[in-house]
SEFI-120606 format. One record per residue (C-alpha): residue number from 1; x negated, y negated, z. Coordinates in steps of 0.25 Angstrom, whole numbers. Layout:
n;px;py;pz
NUM;X;Y;Z $
...
This chain:
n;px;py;pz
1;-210;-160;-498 $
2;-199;-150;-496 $
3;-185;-154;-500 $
4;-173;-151;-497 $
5;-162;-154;-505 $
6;-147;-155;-499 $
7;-140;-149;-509 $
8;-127;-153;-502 $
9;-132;-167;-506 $
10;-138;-167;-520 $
11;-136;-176;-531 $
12;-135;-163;-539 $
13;-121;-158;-533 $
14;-117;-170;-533 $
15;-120;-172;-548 $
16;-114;-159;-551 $
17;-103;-158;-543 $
18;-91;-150;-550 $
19;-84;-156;-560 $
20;-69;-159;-556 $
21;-61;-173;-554 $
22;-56;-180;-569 $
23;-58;-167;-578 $
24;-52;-155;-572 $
25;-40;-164;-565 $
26;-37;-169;-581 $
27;-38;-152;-586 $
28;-31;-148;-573 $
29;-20;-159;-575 $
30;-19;-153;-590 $
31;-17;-139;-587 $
32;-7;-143;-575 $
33;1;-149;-587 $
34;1;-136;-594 $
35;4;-126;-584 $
36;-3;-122;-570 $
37;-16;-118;-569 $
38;-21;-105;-571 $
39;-29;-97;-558 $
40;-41;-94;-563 $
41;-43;-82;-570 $
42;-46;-68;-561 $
43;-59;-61;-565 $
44;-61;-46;-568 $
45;-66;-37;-559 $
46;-65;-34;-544 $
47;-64;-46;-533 $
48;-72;-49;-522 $
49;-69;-45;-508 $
50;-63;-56;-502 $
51;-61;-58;-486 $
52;-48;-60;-480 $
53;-52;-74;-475 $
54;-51;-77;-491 $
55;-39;-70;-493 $
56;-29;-83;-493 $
57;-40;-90;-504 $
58;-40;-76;-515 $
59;-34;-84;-524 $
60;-42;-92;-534 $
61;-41;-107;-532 $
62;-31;-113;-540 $
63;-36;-125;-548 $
64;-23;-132;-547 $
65;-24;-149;-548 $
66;-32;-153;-534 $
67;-31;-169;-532 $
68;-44;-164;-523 $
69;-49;-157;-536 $
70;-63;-156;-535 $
71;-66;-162;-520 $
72;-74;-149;-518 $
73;-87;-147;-523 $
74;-91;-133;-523 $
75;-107;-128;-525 $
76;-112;-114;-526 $
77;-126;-114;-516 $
78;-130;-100;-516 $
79;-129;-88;-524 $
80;-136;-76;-515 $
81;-140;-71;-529 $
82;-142;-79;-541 $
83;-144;-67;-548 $
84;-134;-55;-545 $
85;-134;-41;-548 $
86;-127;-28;-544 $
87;-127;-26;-529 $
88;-128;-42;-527 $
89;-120;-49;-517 $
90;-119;-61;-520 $
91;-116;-71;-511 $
92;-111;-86;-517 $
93;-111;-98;-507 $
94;-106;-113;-511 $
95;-104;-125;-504 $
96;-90;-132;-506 $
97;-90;-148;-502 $
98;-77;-157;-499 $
99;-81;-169;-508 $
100;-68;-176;-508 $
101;-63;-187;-497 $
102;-51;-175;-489 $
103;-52;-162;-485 $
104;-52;-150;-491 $
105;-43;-139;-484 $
106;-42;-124;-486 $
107;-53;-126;-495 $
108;-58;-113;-500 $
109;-69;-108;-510 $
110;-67;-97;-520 $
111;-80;-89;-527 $
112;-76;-84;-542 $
113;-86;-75;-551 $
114;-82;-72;-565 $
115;-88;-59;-569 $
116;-91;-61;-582 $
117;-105;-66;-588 $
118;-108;-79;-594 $
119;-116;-77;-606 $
120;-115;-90;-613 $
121;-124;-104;-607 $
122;-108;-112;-613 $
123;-102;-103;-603 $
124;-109;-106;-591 $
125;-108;-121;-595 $
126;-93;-121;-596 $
127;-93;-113;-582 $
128;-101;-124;-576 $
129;-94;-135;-581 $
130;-81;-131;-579 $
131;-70;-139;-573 $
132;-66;-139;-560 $
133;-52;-131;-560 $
134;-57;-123;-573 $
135;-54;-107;-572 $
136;-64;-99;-564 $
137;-63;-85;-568 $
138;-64;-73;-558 $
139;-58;-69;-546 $
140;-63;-80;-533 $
141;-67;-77;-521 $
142;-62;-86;-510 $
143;-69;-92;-496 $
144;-61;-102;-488 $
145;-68;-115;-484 $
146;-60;-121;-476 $
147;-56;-136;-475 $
148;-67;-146;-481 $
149;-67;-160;-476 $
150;-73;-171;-485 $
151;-86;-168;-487 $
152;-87;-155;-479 $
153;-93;-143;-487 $
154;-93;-128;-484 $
155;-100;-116;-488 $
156;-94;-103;-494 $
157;-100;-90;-497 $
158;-95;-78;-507 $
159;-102;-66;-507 $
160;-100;-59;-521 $
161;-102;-45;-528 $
162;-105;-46;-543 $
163;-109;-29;-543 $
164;-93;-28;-538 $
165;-88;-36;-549 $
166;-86;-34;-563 $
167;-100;-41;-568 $
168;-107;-36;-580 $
169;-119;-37;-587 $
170;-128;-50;-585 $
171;-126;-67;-583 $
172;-118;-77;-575 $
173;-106;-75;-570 $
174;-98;-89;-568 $
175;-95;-92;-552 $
176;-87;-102;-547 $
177;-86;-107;-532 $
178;-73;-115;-531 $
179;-67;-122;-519 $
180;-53;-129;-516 $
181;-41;-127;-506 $
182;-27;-124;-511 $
183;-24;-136;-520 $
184;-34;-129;-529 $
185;-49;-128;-533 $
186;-57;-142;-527 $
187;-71;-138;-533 $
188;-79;-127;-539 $
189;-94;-123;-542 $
190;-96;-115;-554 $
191;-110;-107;-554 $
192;-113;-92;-557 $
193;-117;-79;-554 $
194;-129;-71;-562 $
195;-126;-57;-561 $
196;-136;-47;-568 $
197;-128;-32;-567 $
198;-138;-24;-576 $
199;-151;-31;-571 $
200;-158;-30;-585 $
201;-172;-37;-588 $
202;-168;-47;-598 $
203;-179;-56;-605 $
204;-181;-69;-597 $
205;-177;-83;-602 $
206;-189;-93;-598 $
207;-182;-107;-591 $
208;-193;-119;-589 $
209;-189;-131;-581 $
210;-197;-144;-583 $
211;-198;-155;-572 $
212;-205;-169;-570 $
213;-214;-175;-561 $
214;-212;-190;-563 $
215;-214;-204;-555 $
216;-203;-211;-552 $
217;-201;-225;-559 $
218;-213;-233;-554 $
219;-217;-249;-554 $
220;-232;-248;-559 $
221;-234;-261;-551 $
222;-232;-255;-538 $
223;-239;-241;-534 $
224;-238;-239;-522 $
225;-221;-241;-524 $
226;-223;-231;-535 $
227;-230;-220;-527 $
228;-220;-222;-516 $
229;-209;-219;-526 $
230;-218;-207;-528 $
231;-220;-204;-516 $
232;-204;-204;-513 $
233;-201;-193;-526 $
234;-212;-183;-521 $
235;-206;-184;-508 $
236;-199;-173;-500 $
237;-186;-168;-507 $
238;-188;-180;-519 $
239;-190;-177;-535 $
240;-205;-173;-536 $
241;-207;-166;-524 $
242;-194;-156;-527 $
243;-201;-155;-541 $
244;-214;-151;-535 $
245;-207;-143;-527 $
246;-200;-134;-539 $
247;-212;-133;-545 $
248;-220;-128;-534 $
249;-207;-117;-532 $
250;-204;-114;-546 $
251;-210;-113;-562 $
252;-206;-129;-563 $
253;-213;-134;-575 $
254;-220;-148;-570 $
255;-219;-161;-580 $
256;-228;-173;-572 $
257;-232;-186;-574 $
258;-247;-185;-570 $
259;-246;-199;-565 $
260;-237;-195;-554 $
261;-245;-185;-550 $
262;-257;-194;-548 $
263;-249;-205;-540 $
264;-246;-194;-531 $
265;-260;-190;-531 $
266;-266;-203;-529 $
267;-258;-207;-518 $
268;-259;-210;-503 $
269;-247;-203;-500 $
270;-249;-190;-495 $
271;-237;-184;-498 $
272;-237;-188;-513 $
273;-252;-183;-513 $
274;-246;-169;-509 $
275;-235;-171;-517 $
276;-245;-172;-530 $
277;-252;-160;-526 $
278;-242;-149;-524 $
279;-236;-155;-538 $
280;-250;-153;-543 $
281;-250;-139;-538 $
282;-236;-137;-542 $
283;-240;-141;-556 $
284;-252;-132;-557 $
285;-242;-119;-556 $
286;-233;-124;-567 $
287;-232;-129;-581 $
288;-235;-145;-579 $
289;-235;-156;-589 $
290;-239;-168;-587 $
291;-230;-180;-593 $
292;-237;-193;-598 $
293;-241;-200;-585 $
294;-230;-209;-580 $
295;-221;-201;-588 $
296;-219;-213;-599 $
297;-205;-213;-608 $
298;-210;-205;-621 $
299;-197;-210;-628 $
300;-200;-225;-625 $
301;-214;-223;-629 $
302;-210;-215;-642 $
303;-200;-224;-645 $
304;-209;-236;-645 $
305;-220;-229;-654 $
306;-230;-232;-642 $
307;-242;-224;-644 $
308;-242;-210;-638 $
309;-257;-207;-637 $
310;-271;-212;-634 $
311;-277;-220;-622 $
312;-266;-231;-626 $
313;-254;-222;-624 $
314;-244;-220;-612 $
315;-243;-207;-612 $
316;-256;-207;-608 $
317;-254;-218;-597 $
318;-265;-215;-586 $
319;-259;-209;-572 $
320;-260;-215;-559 $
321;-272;-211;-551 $
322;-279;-206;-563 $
323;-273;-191;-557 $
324;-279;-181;-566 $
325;-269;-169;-573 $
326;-272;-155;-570 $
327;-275;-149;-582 $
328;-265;-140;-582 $
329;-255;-147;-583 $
330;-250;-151;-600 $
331;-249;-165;-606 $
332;-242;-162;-617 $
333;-228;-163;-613 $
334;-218;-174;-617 $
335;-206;-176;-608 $
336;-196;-188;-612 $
337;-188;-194;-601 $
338;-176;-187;-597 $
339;-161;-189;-600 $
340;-163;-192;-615 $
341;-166;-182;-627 $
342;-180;-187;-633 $
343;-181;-190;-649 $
344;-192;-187;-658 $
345;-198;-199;-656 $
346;-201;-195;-641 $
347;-204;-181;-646 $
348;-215;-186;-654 $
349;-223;-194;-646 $
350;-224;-183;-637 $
351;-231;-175;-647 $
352;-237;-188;-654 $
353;-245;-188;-638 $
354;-247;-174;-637 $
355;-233;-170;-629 $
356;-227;-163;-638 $
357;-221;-152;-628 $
358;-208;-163;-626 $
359;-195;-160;-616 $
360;-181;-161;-623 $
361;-172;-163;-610 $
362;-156;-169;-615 $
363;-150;-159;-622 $
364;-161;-164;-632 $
365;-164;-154;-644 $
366;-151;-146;-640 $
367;-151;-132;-647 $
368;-138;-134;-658 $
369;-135;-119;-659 $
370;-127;-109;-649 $
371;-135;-103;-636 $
372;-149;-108;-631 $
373;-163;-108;-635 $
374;-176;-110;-630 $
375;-178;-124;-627 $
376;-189;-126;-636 $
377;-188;-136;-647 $
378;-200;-139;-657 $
379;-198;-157;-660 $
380;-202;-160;-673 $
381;-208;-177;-672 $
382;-217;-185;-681 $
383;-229;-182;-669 $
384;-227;-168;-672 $
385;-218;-156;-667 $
386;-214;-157;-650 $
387;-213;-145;-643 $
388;-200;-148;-634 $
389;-192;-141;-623 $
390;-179;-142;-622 $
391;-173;-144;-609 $
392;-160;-134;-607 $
393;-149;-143;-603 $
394;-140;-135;-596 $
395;-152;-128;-587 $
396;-157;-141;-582 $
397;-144;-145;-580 $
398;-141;-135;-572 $
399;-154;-134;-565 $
400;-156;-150;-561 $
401;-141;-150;-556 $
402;-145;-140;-546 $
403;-158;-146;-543 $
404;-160;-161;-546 $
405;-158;-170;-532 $
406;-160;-182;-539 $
407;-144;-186;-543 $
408;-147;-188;-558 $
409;-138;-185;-569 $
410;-142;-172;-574 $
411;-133;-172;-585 $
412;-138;-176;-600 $
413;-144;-191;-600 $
414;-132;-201;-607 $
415;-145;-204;-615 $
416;-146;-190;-621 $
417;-143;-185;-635 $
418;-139;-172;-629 $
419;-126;-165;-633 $
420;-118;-165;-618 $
421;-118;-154;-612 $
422;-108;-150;-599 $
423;-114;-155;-587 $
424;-117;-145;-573 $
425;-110;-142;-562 $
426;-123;-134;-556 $
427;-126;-142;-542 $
428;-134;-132;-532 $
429;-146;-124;-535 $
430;-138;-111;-535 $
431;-129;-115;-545 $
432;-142;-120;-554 $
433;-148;-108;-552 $
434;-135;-100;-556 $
435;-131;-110;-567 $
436;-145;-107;-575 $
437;-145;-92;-571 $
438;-133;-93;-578 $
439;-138;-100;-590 $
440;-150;-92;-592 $
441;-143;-79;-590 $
442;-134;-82;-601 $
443;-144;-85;-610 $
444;-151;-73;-607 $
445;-138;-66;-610 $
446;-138;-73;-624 $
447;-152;-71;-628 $
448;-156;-58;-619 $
449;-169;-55;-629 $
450;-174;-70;-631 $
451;-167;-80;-621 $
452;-171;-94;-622 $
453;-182;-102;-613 $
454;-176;-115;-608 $
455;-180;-126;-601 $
456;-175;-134;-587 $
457;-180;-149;-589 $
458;-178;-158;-575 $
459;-178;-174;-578 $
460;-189;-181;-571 $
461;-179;-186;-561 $
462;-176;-170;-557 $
463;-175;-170;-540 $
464;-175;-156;-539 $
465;-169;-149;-528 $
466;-183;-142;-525 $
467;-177;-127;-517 $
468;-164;-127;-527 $
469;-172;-130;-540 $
470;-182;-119;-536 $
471;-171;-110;-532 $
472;-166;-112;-546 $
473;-179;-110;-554 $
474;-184;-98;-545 $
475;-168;-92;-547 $
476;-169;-93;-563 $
477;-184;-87;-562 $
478;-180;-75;-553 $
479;-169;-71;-563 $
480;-174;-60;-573 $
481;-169;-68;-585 $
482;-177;-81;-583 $
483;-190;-85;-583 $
484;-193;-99;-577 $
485;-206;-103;-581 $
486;-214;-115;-584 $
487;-209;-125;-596 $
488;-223;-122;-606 $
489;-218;-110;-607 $
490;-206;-116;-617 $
491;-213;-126;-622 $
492;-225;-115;-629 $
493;-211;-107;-634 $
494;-208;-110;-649 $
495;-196;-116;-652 $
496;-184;-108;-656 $
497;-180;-113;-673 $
498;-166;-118;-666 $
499;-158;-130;-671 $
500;-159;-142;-661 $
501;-153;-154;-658 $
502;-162;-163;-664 $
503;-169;-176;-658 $
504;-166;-190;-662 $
505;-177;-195;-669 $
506;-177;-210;-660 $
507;-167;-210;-648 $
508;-171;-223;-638 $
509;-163;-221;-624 $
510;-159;-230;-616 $
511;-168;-230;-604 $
512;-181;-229;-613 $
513;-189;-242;-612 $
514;-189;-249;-624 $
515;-200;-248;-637 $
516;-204;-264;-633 $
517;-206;-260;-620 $
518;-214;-249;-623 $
519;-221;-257;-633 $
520;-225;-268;-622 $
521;-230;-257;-614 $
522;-239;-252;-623 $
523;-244;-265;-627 $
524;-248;-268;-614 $
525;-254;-254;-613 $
526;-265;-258;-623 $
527;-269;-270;-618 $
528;-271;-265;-604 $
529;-279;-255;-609 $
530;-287;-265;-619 $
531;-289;-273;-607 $
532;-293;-262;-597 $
533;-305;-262;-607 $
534;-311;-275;-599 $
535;-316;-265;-588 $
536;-323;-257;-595 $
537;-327;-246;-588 $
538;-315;-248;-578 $
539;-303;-249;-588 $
540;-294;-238;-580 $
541;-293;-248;-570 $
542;-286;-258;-580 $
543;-279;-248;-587 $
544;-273;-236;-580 $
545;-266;-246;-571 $
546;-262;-254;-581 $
547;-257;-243;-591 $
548;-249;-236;-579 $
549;-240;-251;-575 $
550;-238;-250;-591 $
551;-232;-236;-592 $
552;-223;-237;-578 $
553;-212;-243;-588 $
554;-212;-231;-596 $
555;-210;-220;-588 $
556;-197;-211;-589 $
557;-193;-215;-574 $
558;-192;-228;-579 $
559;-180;-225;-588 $
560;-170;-224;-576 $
561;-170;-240;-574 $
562;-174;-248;-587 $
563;-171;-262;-581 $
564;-181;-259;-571 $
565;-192;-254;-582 $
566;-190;-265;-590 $
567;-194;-274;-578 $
568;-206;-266;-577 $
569;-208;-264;-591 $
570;-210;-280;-589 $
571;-217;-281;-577 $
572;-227;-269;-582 $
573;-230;-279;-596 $
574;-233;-291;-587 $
575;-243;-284;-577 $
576;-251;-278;-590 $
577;-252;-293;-596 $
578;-257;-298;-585 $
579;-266;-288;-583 $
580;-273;-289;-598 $
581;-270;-304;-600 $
582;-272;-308;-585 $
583;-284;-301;-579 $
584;-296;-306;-587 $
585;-293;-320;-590 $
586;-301;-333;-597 $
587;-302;-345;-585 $
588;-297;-357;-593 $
589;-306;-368;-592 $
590;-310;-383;-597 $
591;-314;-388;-609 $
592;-328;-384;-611 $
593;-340;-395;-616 $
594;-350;-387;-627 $
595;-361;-396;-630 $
596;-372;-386;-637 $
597;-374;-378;-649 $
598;-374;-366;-643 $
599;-369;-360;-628 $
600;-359;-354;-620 $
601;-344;-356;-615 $
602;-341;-350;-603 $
603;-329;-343;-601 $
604;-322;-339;-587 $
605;-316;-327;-587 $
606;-307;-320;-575 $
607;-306;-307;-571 $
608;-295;-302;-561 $
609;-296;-288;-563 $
610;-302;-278;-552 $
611;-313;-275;-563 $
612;-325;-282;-570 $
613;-319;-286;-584 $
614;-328;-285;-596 $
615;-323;-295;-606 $
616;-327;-303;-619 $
617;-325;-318;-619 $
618;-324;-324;-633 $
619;-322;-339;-637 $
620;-314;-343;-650 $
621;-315;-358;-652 $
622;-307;-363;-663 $
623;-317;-372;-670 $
624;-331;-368;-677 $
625;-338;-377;-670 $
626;-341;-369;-659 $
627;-343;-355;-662 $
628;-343;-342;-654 $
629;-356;-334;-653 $
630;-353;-324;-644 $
631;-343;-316;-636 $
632;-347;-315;-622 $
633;-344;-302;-613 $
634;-343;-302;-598 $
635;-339;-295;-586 $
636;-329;-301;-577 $
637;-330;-296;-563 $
638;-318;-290;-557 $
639;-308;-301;-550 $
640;-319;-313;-554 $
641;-321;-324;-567 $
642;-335;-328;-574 $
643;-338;-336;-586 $
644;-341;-330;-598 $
645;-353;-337;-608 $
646;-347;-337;-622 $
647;-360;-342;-631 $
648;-353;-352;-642 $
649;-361;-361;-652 $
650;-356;-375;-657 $
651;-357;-379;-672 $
652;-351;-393;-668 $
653;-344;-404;-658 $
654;-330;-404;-656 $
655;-319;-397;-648 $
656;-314;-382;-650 $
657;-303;-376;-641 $
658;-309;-359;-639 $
659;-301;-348;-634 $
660;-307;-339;-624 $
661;-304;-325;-626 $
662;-306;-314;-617 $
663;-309;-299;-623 $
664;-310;-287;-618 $
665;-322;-278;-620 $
666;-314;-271;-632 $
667;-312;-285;-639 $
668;-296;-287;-635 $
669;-292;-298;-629 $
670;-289;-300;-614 $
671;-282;-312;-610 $
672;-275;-323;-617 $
673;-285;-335;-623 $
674;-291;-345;-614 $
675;-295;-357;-623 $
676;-302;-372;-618 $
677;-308;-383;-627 $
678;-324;-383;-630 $
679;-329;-398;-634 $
680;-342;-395;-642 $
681;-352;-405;-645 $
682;-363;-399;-652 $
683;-378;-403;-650 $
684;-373;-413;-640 $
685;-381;-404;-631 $
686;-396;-405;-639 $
687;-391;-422;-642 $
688;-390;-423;-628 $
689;-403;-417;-624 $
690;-409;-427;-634 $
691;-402;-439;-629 $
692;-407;-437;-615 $
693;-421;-436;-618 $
694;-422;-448;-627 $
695;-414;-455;-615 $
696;-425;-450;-607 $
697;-436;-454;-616 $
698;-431;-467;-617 $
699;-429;-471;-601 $
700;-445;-467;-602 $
701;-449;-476;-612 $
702;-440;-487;-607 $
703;-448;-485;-592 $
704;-461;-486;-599 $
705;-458;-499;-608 $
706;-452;-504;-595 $
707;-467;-503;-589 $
708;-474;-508;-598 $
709;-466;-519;-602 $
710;-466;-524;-586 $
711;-483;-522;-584 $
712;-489;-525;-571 $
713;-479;-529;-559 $
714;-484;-542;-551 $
715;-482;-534;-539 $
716;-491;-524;-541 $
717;-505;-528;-532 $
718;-519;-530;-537 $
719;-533;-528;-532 $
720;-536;-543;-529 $
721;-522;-541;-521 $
722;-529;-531;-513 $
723;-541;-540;-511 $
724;-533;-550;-505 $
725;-526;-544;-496 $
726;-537;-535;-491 $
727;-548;-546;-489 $
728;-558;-537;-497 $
729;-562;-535;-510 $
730;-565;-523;-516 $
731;-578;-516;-517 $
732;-584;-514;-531 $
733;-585;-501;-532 $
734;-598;-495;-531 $
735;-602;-492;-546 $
736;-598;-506;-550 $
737;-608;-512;-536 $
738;-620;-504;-542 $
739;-618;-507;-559 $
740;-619;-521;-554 $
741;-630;-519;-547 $
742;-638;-512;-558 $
743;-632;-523;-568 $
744;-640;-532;-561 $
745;-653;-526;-557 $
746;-653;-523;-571 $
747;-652;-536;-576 $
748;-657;-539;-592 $
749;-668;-545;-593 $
């Protein structure tokens, strides 16, 4: 994923082009109505060499009213040697660019050093700031350019001796690159020259810069839209691959959401699965900390008292594709979202949830006395005391209006609570690498035996030209007075016993989702989590996925457009309800006919989840004639419905309405009540039994009375009937033929 950036092109000169038009026409109109305006005034010490082709340009620029004031922009691109010394030759290119609608003739560009050394961090402020036509000291060194049509831009180079001039000692040296034609000066760049002359060894100043890997805003309802949107910022030449590629170049210190980690890991794309590697590896070699995954709003969560540990908390929302954290990396940072300065309240729940090493980015805790300090500031909150690191404002200013791509404002959030501070003109990575040499030399100068450790801290949204930021880092680390090194290295420094702006005990911005909202959220946080208790062994399947939809809302990325959030924050509560109140469900049914002392009721239950549900049935009539004996537990396969045997008893006859409830195996209820009318009739059961067989017995006795009382039929034959129709009669049988005879042998005498 190489990238290279157009600098030509970049939303950072553009944002920082030189301040002219309105302010300098109004003070140059002023000093017109005084008098005429003074050249600017001649430097001490030798001039440059200059060629006779430059001869006609010697003289400096005069910066007379231009109604084509300011239609040059001028940037300094290289400086052969960011750090001079005696026996340098240094040689000074810039870039000046027509940006007005008509051409530009006999334009011609002038290089000017002034000799003496900047030993104040207010001085090189002023010098960056300045005004368009504001003096320029030292005597110029000119180049012609030319015409320049609209649009058009040419390159000049100047080749300068800082041994042949009058330069003493140590520090910045102010430089100025200005360009016009003969109506006067059209544009300028202000940068400087470093010049060590006496090459000491001077104890080094520790600077740490801090960046983030972050998702971008996400809809949890579509994830493959999400990872695409991912898949888009680790890109070539896009926000996280120039952040993995500073790390991988430089002592960038690594802030990550682990869950964007694992949705790179986990993907099918096998760009963003490289992507996930290198910044893996990257983070190995480096101080990493990982945020809380999806890189929740701490203020939002703070400022609607939401709980800040245990299973139940969002800052310990699972991640994505269950991605396990190297070890190496630290969880115990806090970083609140950018642009704002965070109050106590924010503060504290960092250290309430074991976060207590927080970023101050803003302006916030502003040291109140003269100079600079280290950026170390101990937070005193109801949680305990915060470790914080206080982001050096003009440093990162410097440093992201060289570097950052992404055309965001990098001056102080309208939000912040800071104290305003002058803005940058810094726009090429040679002029922030000379503006924070200069920054950092001064501060040696001031402090040669103890000089502060200060911290860089990029936004989340940082785009960072990858080759000019790395130039920069590696730039600051190669001089002998810094030591660019990784950001722990401040935070395990103690905290100087300074006065400090102090922070707001409640501040609520703007762009932070509100404490209902929040509030919402973490309602239906609980109950997905209670109802993931149904799968028992399976819960993760209910609840991670659940528990992420439900944090989408609160992430920082979300703050750059509320009305969409709020959308979300709407559509994440429906989804959730109808996840807990919708999946496992009571099938209504008709009335039911109970006719015994003593049975069951069955209840249809309805699963429409991808797992088997475990749940408790109970019944809750609303009369004591029938009474409850039991609860009944069963498990509901996945995606089907069964019916549920609750045993009940009945004490006597006569309607009652019950309510069906359904539970889940840890006692909370699931669904809303299901409720259908039960007509008891007790005994009528054992009555019946009773009145059929005395129904039965009676249709016997009826069917014997019935044949007795009718006797013999007539139509039945008898034997004489037999003897008659057969013409014989029948034989006496052969015992009766012989007892006759014997009777009558036998005769009495």
């Amino acid at each position: 994923m190489t990238q290279h950036a157009d600098l030509s092109r970049s939303p950072a000169r553009s944002r920082a082009a030189r301040r002219t038009g309105a302010l300098g026409a109004v003070l140059l109109a002023g000093a017109v109505l005084v008098g005429s305006a003074l050249p600017p005034a001649a430097a001490t010490g030798p001039t440059a060499a200059r060629t006779p082709a430059d001869t006609a340009a010697a003289q400096p620029l005069a910066t007379t009213s231009s109604a084509a004031a300011g239609s040059l922009d001028v940037a300094v691109t290289d400086i052969s040697h960011p750090v001079s010394h005696p026996g340098d030759e240094v040689t000074i290119r810039a870039k000046v660019t027509n940006t007005s609608d008509a051409t530009v003739s006999d334009a011609v560009a002038q290089l000017t050093i002034d000799y003496v050394a900047i030993t104040s961090r207010t001085e090189i402020d002023e010098w960056t700031t300045a005004d368009l036509l504001d003096p320029v000291r030292g005597n110029p060194i000119p180049r012609t350019i030319g015409d320049l049509a609209p649009g058009a831009s040419k390159n000049v180079s100047f080749t300068y001796d800082p041994g042949a001039q009058t330069f003493r000692g140590f520090g910045a040296r102010k430089l100025a690159v200005a360009a016009g034609d003969a109506t006067g000066r059209l544009g300028i760049a202000r940068s400087f020259l470093v010049y060590d002359a006496d090459g000491l060894e001077r104890e080094p100043m520790q600077v740490s810069v801090l960046a983030a890997v972050t998702s971008p805003a996400v809809d949890p309802a579509d994830p493959s839209t999400a990872e695409l949107e991912l898949a888009q910022q680790a890109a070539s030449g896009q926000r996280l691959d120039g952040v993995l590629q500073v790390a991988e170049s430089t002592k960038l210190s690594l802030a990550i959401d682990p869950d964007t980690i694992g949705v790179a890991a986990k993907s099918d794309d096998p760009a963003l699965i490289e992507w996930s590697e290198r910044m893996t590896a990257a983070a190995a070699s480096t101080t990493t900390y990982t945020l809380p995954s999806h890189d929740p709003d701490l203020a939002a969560l703070a400022h609607a008292n939401v709980r800040t540990t245990g299973a139940r908390s969002f800052l310990q929302a699972p991640r994505r594709g269950n991605w396990e954290v190297p070890e190496s990396w630290r969880g115990n940072l806090s970083w609140p979202a950018d642009g704002v300065v965070p109050d106590v309240e924010t503060v504290g729940l960092g250290v309430a949830a074991k976060r207590g090493h927080v970023v101050v980015g803003s302006g916030g805790l502003a040291y109140e006395g003269a100079g600079t300090v280290t950026g170390r500031a101990d937070v005193r909150t109801p949680s305990g005391t915060a470790r914080a690191v206080v982001a050096d404002t003009d440093l990162t200013r410097a440093f992201l209006a060289a570097t950052d791509l992404s055309g965001a404002d990098t001056e102080t959030s309208a939000e912040s609570f800071a104290s305003t501070a002058a803005a940058t003109t810094v726009s090429t990575p040679t002029e922030g690498a000379q503006r924070l040499l200069a920054e950092t030399a001064a501060l040696v100068t001031q402090t040669p035996n103890d000089p502060p450790s200060l911290a860089i801290v990029a936004p989340r949204t940082w785009t960072p030209d990858a080759e000019g930021a790395s130039e920069i880092l590696n730039e600051l680390d190669a001089a002998g007075w810094v030591d660019v090194t990784t950001i722990d290295t401040l935070f395990a420094q103690d905290a100087p016993d300074v006065a400090r702006t102090a922070l707001s005990k409640r501040t609520v911005a703007k762009a932070e989702l509100g404490a209902t909202n929040v509030a919402a959220l973490e309602r239906a946080r609980d109950a997905v989590v209670t109802f993931s208790s149904v799968a028992v062994d399976h819960s993760s399947q209910i609840w991670r996925p659940g528990v992420t939809r439900l944090i989408a809302p609160l992430a920082v990325a979300h703050r750059a457009d509320t009305g969409l959030r709020e959308a979300l924050v709407k559509q994440t509560l429906e989804a959730s309800n109808a996840l807990t109140q919708q999946s496992v469900t009571v099938v209504p049914r008709q009335d039911v006919n109970f006719i015994t002392d003593k049975g069951n009721i069955p209840v249809r239950v309805r699963n429409t989840l991808g797992v088997d549900a475990t749940v408790t049935v109970v019944l809750r009539p609303d009369h004591p004639r029938l009474t409850v004996d039991a609860r009944s537990t069963e498990v509901i396969p996945a995606g089907q419905e069964i019916d549920v045997q609750v045993p009940v008893r009945a004490i006597g006859s006569g309607d009652v309405a019950v309510t069906a409830q359904v539970l889940t195996p840890t006692g909370a209820k699931i669904s809303d009540d299901s409720s259908f009318q039960v007509r008891v009739r007790a005994g009528w059961e054992e009555l019946g039994t009773w009145i059929a067989a005395g129904l039965v017995a009676l249709l016997f006795l009826a069917g014997i009375w019935r044949t007795v009382r009718r006797g013999r039929s007539p139509y039945r034959a008898t034997s004489k009937d037999v003897e008659e129709a057969t013409g014989t009669a029948p034989e006496a049988p052969e015992t009766t033929r012989a007892a006759t005879a014997d009777s009558v042998a036998a005769r009495a005498e």
